[in-house]
The first five atom37 places (N, CA, C, CB, O) and aatype in JSON, in Angstrom:
{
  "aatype": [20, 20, 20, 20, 20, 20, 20, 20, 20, 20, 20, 20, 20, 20, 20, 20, 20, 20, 20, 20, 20, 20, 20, 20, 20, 20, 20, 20, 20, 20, 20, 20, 20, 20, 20, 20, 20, 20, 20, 20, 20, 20, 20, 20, 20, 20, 20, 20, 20, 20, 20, 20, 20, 20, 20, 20, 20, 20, 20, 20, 20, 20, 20, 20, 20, 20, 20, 20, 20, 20, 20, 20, 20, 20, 20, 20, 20, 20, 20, 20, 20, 20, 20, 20, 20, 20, 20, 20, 20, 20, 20, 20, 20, 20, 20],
  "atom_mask": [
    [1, 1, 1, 1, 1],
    [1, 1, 1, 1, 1],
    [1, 1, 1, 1, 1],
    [1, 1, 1, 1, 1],
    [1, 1, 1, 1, 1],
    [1, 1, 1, 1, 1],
    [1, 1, 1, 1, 1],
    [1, 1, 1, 1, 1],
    [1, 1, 1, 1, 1],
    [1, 1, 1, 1, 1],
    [1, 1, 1, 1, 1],
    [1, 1, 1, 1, 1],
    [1, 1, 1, 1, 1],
    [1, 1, 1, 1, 1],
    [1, 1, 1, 1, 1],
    [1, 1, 1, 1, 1],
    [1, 1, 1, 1, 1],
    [1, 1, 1, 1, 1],
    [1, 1, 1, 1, 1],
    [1, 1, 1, 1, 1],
    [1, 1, 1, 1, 1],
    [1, 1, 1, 1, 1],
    [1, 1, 1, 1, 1],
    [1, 1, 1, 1, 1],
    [1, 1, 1, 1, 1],
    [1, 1, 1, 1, 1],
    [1, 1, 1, 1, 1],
    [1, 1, 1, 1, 1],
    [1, 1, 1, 1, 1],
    [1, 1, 1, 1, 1],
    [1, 1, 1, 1, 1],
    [1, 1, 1, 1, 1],
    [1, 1, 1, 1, 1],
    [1, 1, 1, 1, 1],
    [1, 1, 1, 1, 1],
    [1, 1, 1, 1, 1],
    [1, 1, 1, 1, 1],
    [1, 1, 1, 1, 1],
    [1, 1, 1, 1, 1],
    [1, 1, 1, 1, 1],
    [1, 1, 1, 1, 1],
    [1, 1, 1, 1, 1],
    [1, 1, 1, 1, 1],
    [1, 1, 1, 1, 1],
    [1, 1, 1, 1, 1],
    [1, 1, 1, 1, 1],
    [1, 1, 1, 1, 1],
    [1, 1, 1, 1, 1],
    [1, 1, 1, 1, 1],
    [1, 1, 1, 1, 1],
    [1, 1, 1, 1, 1],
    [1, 1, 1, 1, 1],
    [1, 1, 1, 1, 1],
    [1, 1, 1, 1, 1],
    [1, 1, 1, 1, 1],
    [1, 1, 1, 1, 1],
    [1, 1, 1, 1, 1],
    [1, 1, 1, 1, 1],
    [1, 1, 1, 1, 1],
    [1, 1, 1, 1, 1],
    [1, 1, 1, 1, 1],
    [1, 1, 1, 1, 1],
    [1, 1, 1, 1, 1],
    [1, 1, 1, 1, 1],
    [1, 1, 1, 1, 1],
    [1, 1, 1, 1, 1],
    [1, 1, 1, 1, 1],
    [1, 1, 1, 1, 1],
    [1, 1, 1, 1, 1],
    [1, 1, 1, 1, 1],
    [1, 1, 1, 1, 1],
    [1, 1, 1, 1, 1],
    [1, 1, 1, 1, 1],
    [1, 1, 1, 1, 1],
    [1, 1, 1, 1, 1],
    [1, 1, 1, 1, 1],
    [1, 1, 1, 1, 1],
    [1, 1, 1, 1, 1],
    [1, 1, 1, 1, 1],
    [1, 1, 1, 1, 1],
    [1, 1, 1, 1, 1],
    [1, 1, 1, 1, 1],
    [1, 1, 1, 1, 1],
    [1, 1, 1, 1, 1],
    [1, 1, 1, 1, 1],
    [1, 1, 1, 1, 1],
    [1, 1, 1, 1, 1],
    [1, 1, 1, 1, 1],
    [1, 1, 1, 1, 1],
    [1, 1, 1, 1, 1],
    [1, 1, 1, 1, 1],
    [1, 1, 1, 1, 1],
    [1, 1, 1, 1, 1],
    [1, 1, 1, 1, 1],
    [1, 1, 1, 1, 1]
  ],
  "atom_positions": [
    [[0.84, -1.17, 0.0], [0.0, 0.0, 0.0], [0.89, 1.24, 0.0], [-0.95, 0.0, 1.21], [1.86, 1.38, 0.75]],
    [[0.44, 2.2, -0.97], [1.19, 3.51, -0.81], [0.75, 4.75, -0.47], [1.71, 3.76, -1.79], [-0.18, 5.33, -1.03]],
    [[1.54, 5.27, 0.63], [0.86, 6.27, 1.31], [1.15, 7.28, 1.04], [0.89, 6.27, 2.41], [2.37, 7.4, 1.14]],
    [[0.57, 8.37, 0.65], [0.76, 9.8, 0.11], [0.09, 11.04, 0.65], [0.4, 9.78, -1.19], [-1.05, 11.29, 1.04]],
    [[1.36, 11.81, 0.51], [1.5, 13.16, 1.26], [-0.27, 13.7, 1.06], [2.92, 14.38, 0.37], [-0.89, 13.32, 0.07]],
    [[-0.86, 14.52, 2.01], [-2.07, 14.48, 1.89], [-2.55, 16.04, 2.87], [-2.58, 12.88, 2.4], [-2.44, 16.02, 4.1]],
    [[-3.02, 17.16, 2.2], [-3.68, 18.5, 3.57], [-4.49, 17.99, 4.26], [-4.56, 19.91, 3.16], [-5.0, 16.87, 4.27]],
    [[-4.65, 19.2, 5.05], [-4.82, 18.82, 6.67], [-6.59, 19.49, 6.95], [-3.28, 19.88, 7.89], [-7.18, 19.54, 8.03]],
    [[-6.98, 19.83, 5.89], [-8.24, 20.96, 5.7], [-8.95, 19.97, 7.21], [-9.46, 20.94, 3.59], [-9.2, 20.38, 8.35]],
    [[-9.09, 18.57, 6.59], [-9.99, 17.73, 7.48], [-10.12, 18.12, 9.27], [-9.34, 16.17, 7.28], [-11.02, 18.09, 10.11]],
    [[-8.87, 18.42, 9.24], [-8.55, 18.52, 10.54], [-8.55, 19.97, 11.39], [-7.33, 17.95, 10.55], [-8.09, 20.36, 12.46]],
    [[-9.45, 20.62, 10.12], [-9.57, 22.3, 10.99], [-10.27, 22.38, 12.0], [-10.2, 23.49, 10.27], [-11.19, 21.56, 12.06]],
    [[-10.14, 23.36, 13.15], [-11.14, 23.58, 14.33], [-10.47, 22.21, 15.52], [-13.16, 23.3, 13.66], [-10.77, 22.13, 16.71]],
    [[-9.41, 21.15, 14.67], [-9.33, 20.0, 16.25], [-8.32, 21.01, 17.3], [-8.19, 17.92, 15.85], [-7.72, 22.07, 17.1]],
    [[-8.5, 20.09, 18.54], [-7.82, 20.51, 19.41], [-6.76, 19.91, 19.67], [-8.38, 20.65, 20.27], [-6.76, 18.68, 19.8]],
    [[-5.36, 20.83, 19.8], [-3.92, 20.03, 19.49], [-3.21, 19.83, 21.41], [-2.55, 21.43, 18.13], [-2.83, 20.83, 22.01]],
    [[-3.18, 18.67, 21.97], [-2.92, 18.06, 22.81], [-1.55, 18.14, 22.85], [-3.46, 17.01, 22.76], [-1.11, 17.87, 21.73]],
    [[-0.41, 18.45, 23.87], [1.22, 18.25, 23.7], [1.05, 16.91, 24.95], [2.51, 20.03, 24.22], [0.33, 16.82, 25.95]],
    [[1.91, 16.13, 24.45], [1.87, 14.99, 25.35], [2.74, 14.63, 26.65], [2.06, 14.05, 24.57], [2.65, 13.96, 27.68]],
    [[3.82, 15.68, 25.85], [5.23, 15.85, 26.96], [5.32, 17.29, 27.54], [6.86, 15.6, 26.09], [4.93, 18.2, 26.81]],
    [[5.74, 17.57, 28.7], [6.17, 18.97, 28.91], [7.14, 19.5, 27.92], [6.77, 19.11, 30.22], [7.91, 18.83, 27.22]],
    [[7.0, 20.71, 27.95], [8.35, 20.97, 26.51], [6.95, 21.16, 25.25], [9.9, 18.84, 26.01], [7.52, 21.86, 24.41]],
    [[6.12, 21.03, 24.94], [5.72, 20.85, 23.88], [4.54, 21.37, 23.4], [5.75, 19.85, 23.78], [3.95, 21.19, 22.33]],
    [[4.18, 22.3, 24.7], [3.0, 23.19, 24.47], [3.2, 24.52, 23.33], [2.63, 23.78, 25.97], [2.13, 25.04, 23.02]],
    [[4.33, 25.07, 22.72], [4.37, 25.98, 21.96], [4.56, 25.6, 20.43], [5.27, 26.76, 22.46], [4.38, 26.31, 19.44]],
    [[5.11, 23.84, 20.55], [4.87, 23.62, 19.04], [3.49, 23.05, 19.12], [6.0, 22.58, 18.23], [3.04, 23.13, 17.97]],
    [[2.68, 22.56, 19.81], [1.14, 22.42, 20.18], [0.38, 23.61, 19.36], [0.87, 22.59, 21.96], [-0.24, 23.51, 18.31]],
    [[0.61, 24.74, 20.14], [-0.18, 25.8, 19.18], [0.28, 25.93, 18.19], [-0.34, 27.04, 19.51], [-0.62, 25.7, 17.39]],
    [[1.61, 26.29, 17.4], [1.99, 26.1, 16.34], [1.43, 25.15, 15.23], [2.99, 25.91, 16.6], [1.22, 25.53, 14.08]],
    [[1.19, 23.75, 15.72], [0.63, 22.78, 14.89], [-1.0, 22.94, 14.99], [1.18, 21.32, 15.34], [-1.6, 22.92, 13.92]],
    [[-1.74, 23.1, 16.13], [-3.21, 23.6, 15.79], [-3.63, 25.18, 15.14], [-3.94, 23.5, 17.2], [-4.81, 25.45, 14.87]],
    [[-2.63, 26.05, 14.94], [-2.71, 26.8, 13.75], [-2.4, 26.34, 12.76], [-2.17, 27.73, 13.71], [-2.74, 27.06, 11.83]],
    [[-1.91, 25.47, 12.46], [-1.0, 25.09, 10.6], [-2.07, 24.22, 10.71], [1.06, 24.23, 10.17], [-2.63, 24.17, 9.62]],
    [[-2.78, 23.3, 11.76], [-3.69, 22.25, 11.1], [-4.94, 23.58, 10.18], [-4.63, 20.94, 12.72], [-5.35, 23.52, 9.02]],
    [[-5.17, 24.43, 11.0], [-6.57, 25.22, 10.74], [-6.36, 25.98, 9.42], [-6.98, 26.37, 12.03], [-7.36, 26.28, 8.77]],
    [[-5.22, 26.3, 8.99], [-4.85, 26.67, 7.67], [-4.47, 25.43, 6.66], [-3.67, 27.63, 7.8], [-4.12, 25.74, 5.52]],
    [[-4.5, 24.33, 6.94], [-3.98, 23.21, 6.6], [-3.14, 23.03, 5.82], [-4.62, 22.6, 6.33], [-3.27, 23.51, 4.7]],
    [[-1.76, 22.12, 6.21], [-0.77, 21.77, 5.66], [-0.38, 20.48, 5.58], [-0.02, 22.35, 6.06], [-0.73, 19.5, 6.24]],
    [[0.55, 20.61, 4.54], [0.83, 18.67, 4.41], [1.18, 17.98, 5.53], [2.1, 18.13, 3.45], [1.74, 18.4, 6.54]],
    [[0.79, 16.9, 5.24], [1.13, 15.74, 6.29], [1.58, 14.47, 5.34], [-0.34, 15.3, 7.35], [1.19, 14.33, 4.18]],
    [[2.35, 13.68, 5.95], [2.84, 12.8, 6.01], [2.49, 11.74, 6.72], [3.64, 13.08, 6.14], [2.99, 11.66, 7.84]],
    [[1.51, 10.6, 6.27], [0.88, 9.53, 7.03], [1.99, 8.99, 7.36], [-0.1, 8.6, 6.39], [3.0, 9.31, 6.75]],
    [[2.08, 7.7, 8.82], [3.21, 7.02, 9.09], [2.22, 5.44, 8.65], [3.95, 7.36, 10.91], [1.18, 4.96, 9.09]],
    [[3.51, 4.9, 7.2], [3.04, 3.97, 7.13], [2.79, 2.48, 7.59], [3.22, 4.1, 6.57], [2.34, 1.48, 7.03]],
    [[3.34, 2.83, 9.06], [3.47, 1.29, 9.91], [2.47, 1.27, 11.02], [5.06, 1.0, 10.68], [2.09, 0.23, 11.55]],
    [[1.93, 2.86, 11.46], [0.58, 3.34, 12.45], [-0.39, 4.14, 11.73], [0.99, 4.31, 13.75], [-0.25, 5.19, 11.11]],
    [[-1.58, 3.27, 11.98], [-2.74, 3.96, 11.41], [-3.03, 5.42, 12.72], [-4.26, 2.57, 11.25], [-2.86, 5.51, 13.94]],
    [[-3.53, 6.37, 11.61], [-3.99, 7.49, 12.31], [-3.09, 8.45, 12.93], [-4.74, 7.07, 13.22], [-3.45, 9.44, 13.57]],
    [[-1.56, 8.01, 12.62], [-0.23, 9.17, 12.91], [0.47, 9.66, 11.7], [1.04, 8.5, 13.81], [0.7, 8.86, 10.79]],
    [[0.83, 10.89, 11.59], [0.8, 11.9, 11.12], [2.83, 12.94, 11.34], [-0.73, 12.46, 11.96], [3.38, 13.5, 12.29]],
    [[3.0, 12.84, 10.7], [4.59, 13.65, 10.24], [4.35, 15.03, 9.83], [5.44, 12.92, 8.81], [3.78, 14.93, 8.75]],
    [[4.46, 16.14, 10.09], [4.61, 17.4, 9.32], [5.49, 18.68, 10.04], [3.11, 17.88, 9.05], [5.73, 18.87, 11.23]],
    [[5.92, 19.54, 8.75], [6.89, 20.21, 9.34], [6.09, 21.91, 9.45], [8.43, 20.01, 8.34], [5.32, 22.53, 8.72]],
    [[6.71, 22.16, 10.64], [5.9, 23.12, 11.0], [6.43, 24.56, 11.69], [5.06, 22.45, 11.81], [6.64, 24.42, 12.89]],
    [[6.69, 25.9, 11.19], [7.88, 26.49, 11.22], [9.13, 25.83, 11.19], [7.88, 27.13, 12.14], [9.12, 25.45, 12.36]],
    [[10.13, 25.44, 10.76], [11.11, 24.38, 10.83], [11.22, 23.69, 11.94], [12.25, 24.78, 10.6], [12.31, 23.6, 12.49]],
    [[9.87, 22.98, 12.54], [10.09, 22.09, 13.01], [9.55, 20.92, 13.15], [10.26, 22.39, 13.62], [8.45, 20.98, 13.7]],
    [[10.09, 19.32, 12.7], [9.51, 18.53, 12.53], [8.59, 18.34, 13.65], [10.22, 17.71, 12.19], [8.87, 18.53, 14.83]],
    [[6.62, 17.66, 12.85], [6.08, 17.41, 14.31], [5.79, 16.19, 13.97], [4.84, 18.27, 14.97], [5.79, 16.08, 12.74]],
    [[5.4, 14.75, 14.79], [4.89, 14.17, 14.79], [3.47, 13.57, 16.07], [5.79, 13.77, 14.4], [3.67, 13.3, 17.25]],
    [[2.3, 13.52, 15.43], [1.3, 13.61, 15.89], [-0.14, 12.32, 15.37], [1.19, 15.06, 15.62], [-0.41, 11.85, 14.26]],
    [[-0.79, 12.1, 16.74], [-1.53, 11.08, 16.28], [-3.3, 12.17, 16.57], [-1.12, 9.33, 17.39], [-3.61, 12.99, 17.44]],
    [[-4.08, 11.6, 15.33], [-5.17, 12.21, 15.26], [-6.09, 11.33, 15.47], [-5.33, 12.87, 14.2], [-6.05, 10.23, 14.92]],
    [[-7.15, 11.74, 16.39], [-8.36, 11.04, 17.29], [-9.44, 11.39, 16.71], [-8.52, 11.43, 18.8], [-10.2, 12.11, 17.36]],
    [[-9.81, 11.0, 15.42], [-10.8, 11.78, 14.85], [-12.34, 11.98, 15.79], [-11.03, 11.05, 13.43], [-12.71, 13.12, 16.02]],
    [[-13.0, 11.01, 16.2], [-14.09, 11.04, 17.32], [-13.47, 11.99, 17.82], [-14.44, 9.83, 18.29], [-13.01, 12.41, 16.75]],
    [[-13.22, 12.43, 18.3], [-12.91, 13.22, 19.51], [-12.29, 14.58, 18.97], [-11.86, 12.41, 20.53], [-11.65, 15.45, 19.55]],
    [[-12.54, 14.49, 18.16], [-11.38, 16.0, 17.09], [-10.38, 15.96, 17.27], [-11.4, 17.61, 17.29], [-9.84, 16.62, 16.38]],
    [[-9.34, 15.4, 18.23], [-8.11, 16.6, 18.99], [-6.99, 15.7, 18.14], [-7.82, 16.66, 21.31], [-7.08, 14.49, 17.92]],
    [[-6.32, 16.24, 17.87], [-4.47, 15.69, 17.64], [-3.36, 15.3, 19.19], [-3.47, 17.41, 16.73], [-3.27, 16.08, 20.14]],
    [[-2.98, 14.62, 19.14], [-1.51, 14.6, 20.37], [-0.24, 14.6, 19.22], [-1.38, 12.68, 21.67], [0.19, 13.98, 18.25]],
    [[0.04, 15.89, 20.18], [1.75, 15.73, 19.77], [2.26, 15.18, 20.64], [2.67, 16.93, 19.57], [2.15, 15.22, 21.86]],
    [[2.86, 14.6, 19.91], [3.64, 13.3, 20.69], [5.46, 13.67, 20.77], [3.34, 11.58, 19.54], [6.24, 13.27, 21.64]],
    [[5.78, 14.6, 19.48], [7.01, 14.7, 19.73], [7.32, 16.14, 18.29], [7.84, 12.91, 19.64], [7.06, 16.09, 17.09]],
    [[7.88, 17.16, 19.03], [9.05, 18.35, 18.17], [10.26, 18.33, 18.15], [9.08, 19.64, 18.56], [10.97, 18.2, 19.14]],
    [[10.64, 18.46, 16.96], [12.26, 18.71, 16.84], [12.68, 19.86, 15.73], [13.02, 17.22, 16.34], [12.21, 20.03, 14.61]],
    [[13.47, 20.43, 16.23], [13.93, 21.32, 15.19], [14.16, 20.97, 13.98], [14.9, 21.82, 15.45], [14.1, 19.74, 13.98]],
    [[14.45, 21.44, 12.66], [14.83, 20.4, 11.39], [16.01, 20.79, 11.59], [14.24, 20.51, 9.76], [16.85, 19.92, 11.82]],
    [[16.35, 21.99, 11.57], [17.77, 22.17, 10.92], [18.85, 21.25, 12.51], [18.18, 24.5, 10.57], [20.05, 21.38, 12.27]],
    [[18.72, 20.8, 13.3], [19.54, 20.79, 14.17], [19.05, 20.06, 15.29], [19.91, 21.97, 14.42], [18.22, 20.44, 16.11]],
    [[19.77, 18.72, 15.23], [18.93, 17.61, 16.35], [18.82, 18.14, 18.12], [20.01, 15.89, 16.36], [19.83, 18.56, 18.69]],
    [[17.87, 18.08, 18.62], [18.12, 18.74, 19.58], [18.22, 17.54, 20.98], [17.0, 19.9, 19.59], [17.6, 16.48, 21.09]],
    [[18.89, 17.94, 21.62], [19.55, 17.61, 22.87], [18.03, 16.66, 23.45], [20.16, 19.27, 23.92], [16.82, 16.76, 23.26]],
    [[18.99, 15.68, 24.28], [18.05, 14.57, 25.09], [17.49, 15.18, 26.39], [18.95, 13.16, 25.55], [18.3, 15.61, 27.21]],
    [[15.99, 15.28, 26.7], [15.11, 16.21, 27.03], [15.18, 17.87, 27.3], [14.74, 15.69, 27.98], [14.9, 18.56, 28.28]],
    [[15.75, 18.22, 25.81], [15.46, 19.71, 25.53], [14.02, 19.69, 25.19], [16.37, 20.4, 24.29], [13.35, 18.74, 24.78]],
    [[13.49, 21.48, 25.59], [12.67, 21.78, 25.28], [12.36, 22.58, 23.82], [12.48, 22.16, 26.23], [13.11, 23.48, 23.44]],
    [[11.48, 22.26, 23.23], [11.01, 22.58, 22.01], [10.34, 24.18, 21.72], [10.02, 21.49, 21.78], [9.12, 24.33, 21.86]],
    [[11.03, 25.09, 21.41], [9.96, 26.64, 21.39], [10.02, 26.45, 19.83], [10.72, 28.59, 22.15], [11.03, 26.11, 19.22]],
    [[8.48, 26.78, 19.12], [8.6, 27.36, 18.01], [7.97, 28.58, 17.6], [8.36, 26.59, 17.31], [6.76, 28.73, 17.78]],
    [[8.71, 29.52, 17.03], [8.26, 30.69, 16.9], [7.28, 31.07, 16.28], [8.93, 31.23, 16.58], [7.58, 30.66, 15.17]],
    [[6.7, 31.36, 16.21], [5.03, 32.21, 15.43], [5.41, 32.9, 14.86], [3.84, 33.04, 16.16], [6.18, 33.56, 15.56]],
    [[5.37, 33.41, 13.44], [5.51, 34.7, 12.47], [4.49, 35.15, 12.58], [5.79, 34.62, 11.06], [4.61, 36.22, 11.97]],
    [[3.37, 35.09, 13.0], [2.23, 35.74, 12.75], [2.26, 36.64, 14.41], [0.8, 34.52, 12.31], [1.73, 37.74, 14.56]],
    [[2.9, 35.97, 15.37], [2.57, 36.89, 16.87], [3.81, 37.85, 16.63], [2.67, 35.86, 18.71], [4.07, 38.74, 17.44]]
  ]
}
């Protein structure tokens, strides 16, 4: 089966969950980019999780459709692996 890059329209209005401390600012970051919707990247070995990059930073996230909401489960910077339990800020161009 082949899985392909796919927007996020579906997923406007959910509510974006951070799962770890550290992860509430790419949280809002990713429930604004869901509401404007941007690509995603299905993961093809888990149904219902989700890859996308979001101000440069990779997110990965599982979507609960019943329930609307997304969990981020995990941020990382792209350009630059970040340190074992660093915290994740991503900046807003729009604030």
């Amino acid at each position: 089966m082949t899985m392909t890059r796919q927007r996020s329209r579906k997923w406007a209005g959910y509510h974006v969950v951070p799962m770890f401390p550290g992860l509430e600012t790419a949280a809002a970051a990713l429930g604004r980019a869901l509401c404007l919707g941007l690509e995603t990247e299905p993961d093809a070995s888990r149904k219902d999780f989700y890859s996308a990059d979001v101000d440069d930073v990779a997110c990965y996230f599982h979507v609960f459709e019943a329930r609307r909401t997304a969990y981020l489960l995990s941020a990382e910077p792209i350009d630059e692996p970040a340190a074992a339990g660093a915290a994740v800020a991503v900046p807003c161009p729009a604030c």
